[in-house]
C-alpha positions in Angstrom: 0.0 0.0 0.0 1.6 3.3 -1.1 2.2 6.0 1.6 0.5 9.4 1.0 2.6 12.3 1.1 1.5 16.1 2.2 3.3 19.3 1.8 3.2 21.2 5.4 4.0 24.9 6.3 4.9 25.6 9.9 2.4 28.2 11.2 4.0 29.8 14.6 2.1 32.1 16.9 2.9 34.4 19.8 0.8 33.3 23.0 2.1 36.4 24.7 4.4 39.0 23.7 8.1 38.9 25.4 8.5 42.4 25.5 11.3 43.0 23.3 12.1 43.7 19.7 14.1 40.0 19.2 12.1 36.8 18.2 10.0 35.8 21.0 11.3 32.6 23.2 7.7 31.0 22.2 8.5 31.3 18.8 11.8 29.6 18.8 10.7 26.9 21.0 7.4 26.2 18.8 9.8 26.4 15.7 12.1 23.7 17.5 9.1 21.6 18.5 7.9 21.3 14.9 11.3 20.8 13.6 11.5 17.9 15.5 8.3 16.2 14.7 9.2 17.0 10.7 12.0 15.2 11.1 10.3 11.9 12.6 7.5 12.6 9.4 9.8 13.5 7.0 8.6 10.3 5.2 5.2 11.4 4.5 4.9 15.7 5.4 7.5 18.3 2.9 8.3 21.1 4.0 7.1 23.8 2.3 7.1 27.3 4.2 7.2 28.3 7.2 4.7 31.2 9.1 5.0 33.3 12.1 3.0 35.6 13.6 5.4 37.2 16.3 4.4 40.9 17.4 1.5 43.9 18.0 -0.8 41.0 15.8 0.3 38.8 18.4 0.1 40.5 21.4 -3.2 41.5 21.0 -4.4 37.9 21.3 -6.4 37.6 24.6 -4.8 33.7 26.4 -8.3 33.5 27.8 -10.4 33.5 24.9 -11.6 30.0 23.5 -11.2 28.6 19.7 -13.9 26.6 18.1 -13.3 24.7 15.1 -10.1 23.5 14.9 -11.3 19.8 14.3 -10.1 17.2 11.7 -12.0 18.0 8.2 -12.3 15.1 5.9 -11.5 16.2 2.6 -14.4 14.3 0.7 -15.0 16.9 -2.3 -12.5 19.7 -4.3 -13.1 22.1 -2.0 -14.0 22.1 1.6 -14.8 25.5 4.0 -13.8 25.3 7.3 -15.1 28.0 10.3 -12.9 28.7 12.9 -14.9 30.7 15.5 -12.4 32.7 18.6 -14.6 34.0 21.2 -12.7 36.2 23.6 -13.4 36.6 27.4 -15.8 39.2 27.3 -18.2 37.1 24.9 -17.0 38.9 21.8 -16.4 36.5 18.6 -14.7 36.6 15.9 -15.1 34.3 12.9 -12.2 32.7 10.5 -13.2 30.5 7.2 -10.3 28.5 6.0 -11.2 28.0 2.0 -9.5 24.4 1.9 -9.1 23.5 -2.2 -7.5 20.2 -2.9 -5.1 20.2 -6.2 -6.2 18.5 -9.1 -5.2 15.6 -10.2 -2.8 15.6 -13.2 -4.6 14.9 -16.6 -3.1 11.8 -18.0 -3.1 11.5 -21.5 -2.8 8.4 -23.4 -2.4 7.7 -27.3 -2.7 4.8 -29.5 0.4 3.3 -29.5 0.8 0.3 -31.7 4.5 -2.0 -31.5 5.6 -2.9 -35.0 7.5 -6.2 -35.3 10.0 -6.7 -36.9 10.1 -8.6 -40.3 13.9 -8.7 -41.2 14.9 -12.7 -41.5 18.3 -11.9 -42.9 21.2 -12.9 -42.2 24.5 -10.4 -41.0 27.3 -12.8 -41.1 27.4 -16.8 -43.0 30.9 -18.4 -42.2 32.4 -21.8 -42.0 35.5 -23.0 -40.6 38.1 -23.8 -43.1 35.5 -23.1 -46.1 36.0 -19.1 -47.7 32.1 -18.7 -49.5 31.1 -15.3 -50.9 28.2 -14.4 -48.6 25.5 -12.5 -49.5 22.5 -11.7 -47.6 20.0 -11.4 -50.7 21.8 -14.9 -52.2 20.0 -18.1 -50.2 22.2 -20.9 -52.0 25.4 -22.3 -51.8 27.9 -24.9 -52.7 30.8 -26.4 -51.3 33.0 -29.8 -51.8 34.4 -31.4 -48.5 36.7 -34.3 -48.6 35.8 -37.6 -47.8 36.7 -37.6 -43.6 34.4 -34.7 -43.4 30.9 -35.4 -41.3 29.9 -31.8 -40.4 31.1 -28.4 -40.6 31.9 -25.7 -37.7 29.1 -23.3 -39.1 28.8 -19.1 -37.9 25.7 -17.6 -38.9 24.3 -14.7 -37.7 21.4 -12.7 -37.5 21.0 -9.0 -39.1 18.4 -8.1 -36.4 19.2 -9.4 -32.7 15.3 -10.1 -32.1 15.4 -12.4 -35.0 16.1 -16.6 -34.4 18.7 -18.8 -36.1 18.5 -22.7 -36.6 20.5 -24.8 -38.4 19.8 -28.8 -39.8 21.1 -31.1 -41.3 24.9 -30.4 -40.3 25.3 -34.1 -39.5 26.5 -37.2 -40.5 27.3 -36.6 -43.9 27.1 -39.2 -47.0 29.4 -39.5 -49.6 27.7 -37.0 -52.4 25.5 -33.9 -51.9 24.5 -33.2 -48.3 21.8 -30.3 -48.0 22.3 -27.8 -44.5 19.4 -25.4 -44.1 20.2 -22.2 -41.9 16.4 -20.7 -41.3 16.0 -16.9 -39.8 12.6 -16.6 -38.4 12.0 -12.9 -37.9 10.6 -11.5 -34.9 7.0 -11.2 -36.6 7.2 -15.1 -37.8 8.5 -14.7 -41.5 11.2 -17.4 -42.7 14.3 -17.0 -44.7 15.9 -20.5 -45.4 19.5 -20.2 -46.7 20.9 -23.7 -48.3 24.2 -25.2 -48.0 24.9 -27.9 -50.3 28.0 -30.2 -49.3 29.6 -32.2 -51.8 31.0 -34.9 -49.6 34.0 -36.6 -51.8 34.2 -40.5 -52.5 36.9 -42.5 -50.4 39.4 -42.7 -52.2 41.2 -47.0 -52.9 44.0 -47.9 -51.4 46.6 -48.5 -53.4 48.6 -50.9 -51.0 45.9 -52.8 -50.5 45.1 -53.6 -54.5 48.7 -54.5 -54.8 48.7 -56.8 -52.4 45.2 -58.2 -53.5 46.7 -59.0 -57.0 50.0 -60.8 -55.2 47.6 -62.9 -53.0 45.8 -64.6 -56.1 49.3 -64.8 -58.4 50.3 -66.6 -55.2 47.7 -68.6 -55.1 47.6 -69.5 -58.9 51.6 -70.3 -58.6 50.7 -72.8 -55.2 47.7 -74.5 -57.5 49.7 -74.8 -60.5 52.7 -76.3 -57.7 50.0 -78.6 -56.2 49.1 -80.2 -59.9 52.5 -80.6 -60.9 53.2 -82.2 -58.0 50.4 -84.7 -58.2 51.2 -85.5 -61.8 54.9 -86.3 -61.1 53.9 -88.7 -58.0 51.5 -90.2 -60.8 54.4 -90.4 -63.3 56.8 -91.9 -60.6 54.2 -94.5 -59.7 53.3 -95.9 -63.1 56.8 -96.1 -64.0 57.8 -98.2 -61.0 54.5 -100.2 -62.2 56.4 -101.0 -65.2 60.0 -102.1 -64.2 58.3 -104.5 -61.8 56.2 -106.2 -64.3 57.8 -109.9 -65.3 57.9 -111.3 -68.8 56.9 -114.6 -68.2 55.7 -115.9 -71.8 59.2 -115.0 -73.4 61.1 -117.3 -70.7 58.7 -119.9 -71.8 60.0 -120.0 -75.4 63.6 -120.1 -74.8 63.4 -123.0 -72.3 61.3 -124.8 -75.5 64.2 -124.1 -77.9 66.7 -125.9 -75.6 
């Protein structure tokens, strides 16, 4: 709950005059008194001013006449009369009206006032690590050729305006061939700008080692065959030849022992 504050003016009265042409004692001691208690308000009371009536007005004062009227006015409407009525000891009166006007409030203005988004989706700055392109802002495509141990790219793109978003996919696991990385700007009123990156992922390239030896494994193993056949036929050869100098001619013995 906010505190009201009040602007205040000291008001400081002679009760009796002193006698002399200095600043009556009441007065100093009634501006004392309400220097103190402004200082344990100054929260909610300002000074403003400050009024004294110290002299012949004063002095003339009677201490035995009576006030009316000095009560606590509620301040219900713009502008409030209060009647302060001093009746002095003879039964004389005398009548005061306080014309009490509270200050207006300030007049408070308002307009339309309408918030534009904003519909720039462009981008400031499109760079990639290792990779020179010719960026413009107004060009949405472009083309590069990685080698074949590439699988994403280290990828700075940046916004023209700062309330504008920047996403990127695709920037993963790239095949071998034509890899497509989108880079969308979605402006702050919800218009898209795609900008494409097309990688060119190269082929892995054969080993040459590795052909070599491919093509000395099967000589070898054409030179071991053609070993393993010539083997078998001379252990054939060997055989059937001892076959033959084994074999006895039995019918030509025969013959000879006839002739005898």
């Amino acid at each position: 709950m906010k505190c009201k504050i009040f602007n205040v003016a000291l008001y400081i009265r002679l009760s009796r005059e002193d006698g002399d042409n200095m600043e009556s004692e009441s007065i100093t001691n009634q501006r004392e008194l309400l220097q103190m208690f402004l200082e344990k308000t100054k929260e909610k009371l300002i000074y403003i001013d400050e009024y004294v009536d110290d002299g012949i007005s004063g002095s003339t004062f009677d201490m035995y006449s009576t006030v009316s009227g000095l009560v606590l006015y509620e301040l219900t409407s713009d502008e409030t009369i209060a009647t302060i009525t001093v009746t002095a000891e003879d039964g004389s009166t005398k009548v005061y009206t306080v014309r009490i006007v509270k200050e207006a409030k300030p007049v408070v203005t308002t307009s339309n006032i309408s918030y534009v988004y904003s519909s720039n989706n462009y981008l400031k700055t499109l760079e990639i690590a290792d990779y020179d392109i010719d960026f413009d802002r107004l060009v949405n495509e472009y083309r590069i050729r990685v080698d074949s141990d590439v699988n994403s790219l280290d990828i700075k793109a940046i916004a023209e305006d700062n309330r504008a978003s920047v996403e990127i996919t695709g920037n993963e696991n790239f095949k071998t061939g034509d890899n497509i990385v989108i880079i969308k700007v979605t402006a702050e009123n919800g218009d898209v700008n795609e900008y494409k990156l097309i990688v060119n992922k190269k082929a892995p390239k054969k080993n040459a080692v590795t052909v070599t030896d491919d093509s000395s494994n099967t000589a070898e193993k054409v030179v071991i065959i053609v070993l393993i056949v010539l083997v078998v036929l001379g252990l054939l050869y060997l055989i059937f030849k001892k076959d033959d100098e084994d074999e006895v001619p039995v019918q030509k013995d025969d013959k000879s022992k006839n002739k005898k």
